[in-house]
C-alpha positions in Angstrom: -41.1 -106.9 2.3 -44.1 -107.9 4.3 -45.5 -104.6 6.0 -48.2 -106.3 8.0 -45.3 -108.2 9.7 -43.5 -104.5 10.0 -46.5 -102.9 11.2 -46.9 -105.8 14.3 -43.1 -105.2 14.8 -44.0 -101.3 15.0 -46.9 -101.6 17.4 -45.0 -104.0 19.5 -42.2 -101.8 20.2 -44.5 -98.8 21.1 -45.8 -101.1 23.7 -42.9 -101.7 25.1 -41.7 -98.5 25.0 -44.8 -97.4 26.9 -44.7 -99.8 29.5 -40.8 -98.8 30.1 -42.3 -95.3 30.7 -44.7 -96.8 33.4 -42.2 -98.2 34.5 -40.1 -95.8 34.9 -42.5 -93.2 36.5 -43.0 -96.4 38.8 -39.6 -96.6 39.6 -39.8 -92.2 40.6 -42.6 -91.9 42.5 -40.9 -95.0 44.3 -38.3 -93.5 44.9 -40.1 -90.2 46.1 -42.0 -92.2 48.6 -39.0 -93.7 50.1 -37.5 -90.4 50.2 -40.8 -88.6 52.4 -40.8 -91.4 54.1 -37.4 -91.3 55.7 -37.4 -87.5 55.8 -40.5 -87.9 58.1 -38.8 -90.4 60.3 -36.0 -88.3 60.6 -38.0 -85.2 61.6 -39.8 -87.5 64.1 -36.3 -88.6 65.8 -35.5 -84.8 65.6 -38.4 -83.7 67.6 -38.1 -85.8 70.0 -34.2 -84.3 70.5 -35.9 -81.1 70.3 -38.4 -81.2 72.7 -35.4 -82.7 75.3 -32.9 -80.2 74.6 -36.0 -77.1 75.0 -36.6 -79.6 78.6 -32.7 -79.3 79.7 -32.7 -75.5 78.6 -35.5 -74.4 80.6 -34.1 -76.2 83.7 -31.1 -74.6 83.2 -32.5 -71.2 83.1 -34.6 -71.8 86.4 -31.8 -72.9 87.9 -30.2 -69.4 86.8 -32.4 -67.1 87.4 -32.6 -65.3 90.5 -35.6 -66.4 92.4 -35.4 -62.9 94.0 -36.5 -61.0 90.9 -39.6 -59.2 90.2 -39.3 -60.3 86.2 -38.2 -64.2 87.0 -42.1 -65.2 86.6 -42.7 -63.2 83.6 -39.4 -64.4 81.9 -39.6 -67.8 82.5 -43.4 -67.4 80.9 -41.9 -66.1 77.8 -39.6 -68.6 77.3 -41.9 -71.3 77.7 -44.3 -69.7 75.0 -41.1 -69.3 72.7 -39.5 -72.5 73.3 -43.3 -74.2 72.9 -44.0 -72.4 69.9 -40.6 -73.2 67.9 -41.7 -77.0 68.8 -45.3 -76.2 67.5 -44.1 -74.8 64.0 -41.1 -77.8 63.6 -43.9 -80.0 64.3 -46.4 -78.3 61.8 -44.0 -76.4 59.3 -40.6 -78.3 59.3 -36.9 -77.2 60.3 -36.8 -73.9 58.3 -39.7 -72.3 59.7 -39.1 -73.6 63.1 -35.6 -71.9 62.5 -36.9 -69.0 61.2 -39.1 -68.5 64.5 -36.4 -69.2 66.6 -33.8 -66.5 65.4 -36.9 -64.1 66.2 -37.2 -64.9 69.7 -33.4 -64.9 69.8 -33.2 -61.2 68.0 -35.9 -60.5 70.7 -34.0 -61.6 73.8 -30.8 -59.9 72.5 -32.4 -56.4 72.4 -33.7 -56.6 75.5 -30.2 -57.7 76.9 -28.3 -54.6 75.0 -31.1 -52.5 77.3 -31.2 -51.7 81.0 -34.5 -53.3 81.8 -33.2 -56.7 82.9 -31.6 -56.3 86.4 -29.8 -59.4 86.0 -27.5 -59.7 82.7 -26.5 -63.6 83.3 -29.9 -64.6 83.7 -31.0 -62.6 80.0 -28.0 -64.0 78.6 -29.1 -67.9 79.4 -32.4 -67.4 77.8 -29.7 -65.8 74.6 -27.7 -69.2 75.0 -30.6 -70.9 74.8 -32.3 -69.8 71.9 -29.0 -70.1 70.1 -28.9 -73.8 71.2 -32.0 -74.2 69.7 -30.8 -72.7 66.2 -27.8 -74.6 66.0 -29.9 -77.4 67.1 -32.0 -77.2 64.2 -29.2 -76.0 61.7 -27.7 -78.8 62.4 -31.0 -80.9 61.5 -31.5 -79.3 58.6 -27.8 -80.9 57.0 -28.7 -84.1 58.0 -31.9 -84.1 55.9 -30.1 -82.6 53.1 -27.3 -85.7 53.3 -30.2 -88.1 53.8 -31.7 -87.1 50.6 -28.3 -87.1 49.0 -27.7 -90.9 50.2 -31.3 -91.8 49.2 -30.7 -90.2 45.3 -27.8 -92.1 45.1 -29.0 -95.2 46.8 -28.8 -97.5 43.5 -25.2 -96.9 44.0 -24.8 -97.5 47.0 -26.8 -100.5 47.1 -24.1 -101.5 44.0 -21.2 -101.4 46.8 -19.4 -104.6 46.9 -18.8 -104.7 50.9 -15.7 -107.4 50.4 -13.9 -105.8 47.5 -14.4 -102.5 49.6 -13.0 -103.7 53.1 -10.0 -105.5 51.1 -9.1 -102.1 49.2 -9.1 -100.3 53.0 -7.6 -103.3 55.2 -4.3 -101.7 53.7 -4.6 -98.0 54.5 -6.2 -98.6 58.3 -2.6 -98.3 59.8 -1.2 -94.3 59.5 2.0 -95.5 58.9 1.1 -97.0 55.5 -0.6 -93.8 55.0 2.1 -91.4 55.4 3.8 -94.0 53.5 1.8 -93.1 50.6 2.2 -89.0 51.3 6.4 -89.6 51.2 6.0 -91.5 48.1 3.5 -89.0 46.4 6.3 -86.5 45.9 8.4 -88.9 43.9 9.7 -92.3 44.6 12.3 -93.1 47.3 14.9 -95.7 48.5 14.3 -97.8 51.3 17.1 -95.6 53.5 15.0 -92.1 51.8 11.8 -94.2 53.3 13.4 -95.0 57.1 14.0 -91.1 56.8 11.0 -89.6 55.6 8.6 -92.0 57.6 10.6 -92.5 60.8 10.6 -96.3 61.4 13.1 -98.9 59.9 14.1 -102.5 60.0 11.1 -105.2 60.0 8.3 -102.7 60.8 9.0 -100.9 57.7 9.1 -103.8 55.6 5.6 -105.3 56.9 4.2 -101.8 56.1 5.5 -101.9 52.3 4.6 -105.2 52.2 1.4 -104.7 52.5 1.0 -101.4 50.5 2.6 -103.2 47.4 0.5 -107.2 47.9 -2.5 -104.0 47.8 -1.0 -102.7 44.7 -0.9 -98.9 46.2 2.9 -99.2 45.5 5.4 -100.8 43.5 9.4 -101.0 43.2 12.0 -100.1 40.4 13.3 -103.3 38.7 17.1 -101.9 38.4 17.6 -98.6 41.0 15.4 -100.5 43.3 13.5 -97.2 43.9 9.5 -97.5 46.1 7.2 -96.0 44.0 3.1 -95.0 44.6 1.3 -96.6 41.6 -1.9 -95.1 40.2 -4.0 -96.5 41.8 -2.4 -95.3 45.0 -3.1 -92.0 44.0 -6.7 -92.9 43.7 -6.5 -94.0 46.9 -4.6 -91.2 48.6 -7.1 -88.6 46.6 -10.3 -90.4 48.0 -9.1 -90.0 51.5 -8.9 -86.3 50.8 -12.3 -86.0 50.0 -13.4 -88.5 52.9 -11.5 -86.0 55.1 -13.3 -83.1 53.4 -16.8 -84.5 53.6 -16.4 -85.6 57.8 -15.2 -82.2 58.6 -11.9 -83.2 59.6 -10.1 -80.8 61.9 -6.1 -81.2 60.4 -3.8 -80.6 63.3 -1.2 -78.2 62.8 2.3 -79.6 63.2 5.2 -77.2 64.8 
C-alpha cells in the first residue's frame, strides 16, 4: 500500500470538506441577509400604510368630535401623541412593540370611556375604534412577516417549481364543475347516470368535463361495469386544494 499516496488522499478530502463548510456557512449567512433584507423592506411598505391609516383616523375623529366641547382640544392632543408615538416605536422597535404600545393607549381610552368624564361617548369611542384599527393593523403585519420568512426558508423550493408542469396539473381543476366532479367520485366510483345525478349537468357538458379530468389523469373508468373512478393522484389533487383552502382562510359557505 503506498501511505504517502493515502496520506495526500487524506489531506485532500479534509480540504474539501472544509471548503464545503465555508461554503455552506456562505450559503447561511446568505440566506440570512436576504431574509433582513426583505423583512426591512416589508416594514418600510408597512409604515408607510401606517402612517396613512393614523392620517385617515385622526381626520375621522375631528370630523367626530364635537367642536363644542371643552375636552375636544385636549383629546385630539392625546391622540396625536399616541398615534405619533406607536409610529415612533414601529419605526425604532418593530411591529411587536409598536403593538404592545398601542393596546396601552387603547386599554387607556377604554377606561376613560367606561367613566363619566367624557361628555360625549361617540366621540371617546372613535378614538377606541381607532386605536383598535391600529392593532389589527399591525396584527395583521406581523403574519405577513411571519409568511415572508416562511416563503424565504423555503425559497430553494420554490425556486425548484416547474411553472409549465404546475399550470398543466391545474388547467384541469380551474372549472368547479370538474371539482365537484372529483368530491362525487371521492365517495366511491359512479356511473355516468349516478354522475348526471350527483353533479347536476348531463349530455355534452358532462362529457367535456370527464374528458378532461381523465386526458389529466385525476380519473379513470372501469374496463367491464364502465364505472368513473378518482385515481390516486386525484386524491392528491383533491387533498391539496384542502390545504390551499385552509392556508387562504377560505370562508366555506354553508348550503341549506
Amino acid at each position: 500500500m503506498n501511505y504517502s499516496l493515502m496520506e495526500e488522499l487524506l489531506r485532500r478530502l479534509e480540504e474539501m470538506s472544509r471548503k464545503i463548510d465555508v461554503l455552506q456557512d456562505s450559503m447561511m449567512s446568505l440566506a440570512t441577509a436576504v431574509e433582513m433584507l426583505a423583512e426591512r423592506e416589508g416594514e418600510r411598505e408597512f409604515l408607510a400604510e401606517l402612517k396613512a391609516a393614523v392620517k385617515s383616523e385622526k381626520s375621522r375623529i375631528e370630523h367626530l368630535s364635537p367642536e363644542s366641547c371643552k375636552l375636544r382640544d385636549f383629546c385630539l392632543s392625546r391622540v396625536n401623541k399616541a398615534t405619533s408615538k406607536v409610529i415612533r416605536v414601529y419605526s425604532e422597535k418593530g411591529a411587536e412593540e409598536a403593538l404592545e404600545e398601542v393596546k396601552k393607549h387603547k386599554e387607556a381610552v377604554e377606561k376613560h370611556l367606561e367613566s363619566s368624564l367624557c361628555p360625549d361617548k361617540n366621540c371617546m369611542q372613535s378614538m377606541v375604534d381607532t386605536f383598535e384599527t391600529l392593532e389589527n393593523l399591525i396584527k395583521h403585519s406581523l403574519e405577513i412577516s411571519e409568511q415572508r420568512r416562511t416563503i424565504l426558508r423555503r425559497w430553494n423550493s420554490i425556486e425548484e417549481i416547474d411553472e409549465e408542469a404546475v399550470a398543466k396539473l391545474l388547467s384541469p381543476l380551474s372549472n368547479p364543475i370538474r371539482i365537484r366532479i372529483l368530491k362525487a367520485l371521492a365517495k366511491g366510483g359512479k356511473s355516468y347516470a349516478e354522475l348526471e345525478r350527483a353533479v347536476g349537468i348531463k349530455g355534452g357538458h358532462l362529457q367535456f368535463h370527464l374528458r378532461n379530468l381523465m386526458e389529466a389523469g385525476y380519473i379513470t373508468q372501469e374496463t367491464l361495469r364502465r364505472r368513473y373512478i378518482i385515481t390516486h393522484s386525484g386524491l392528491k389533487v383533491l387533498n391539496c386544494l384542502v390545504e390551499l383552502r385552509d392556508a387562504m382562510g377560505i370562508v366555506v359557505a354553508s348550503r341549506r
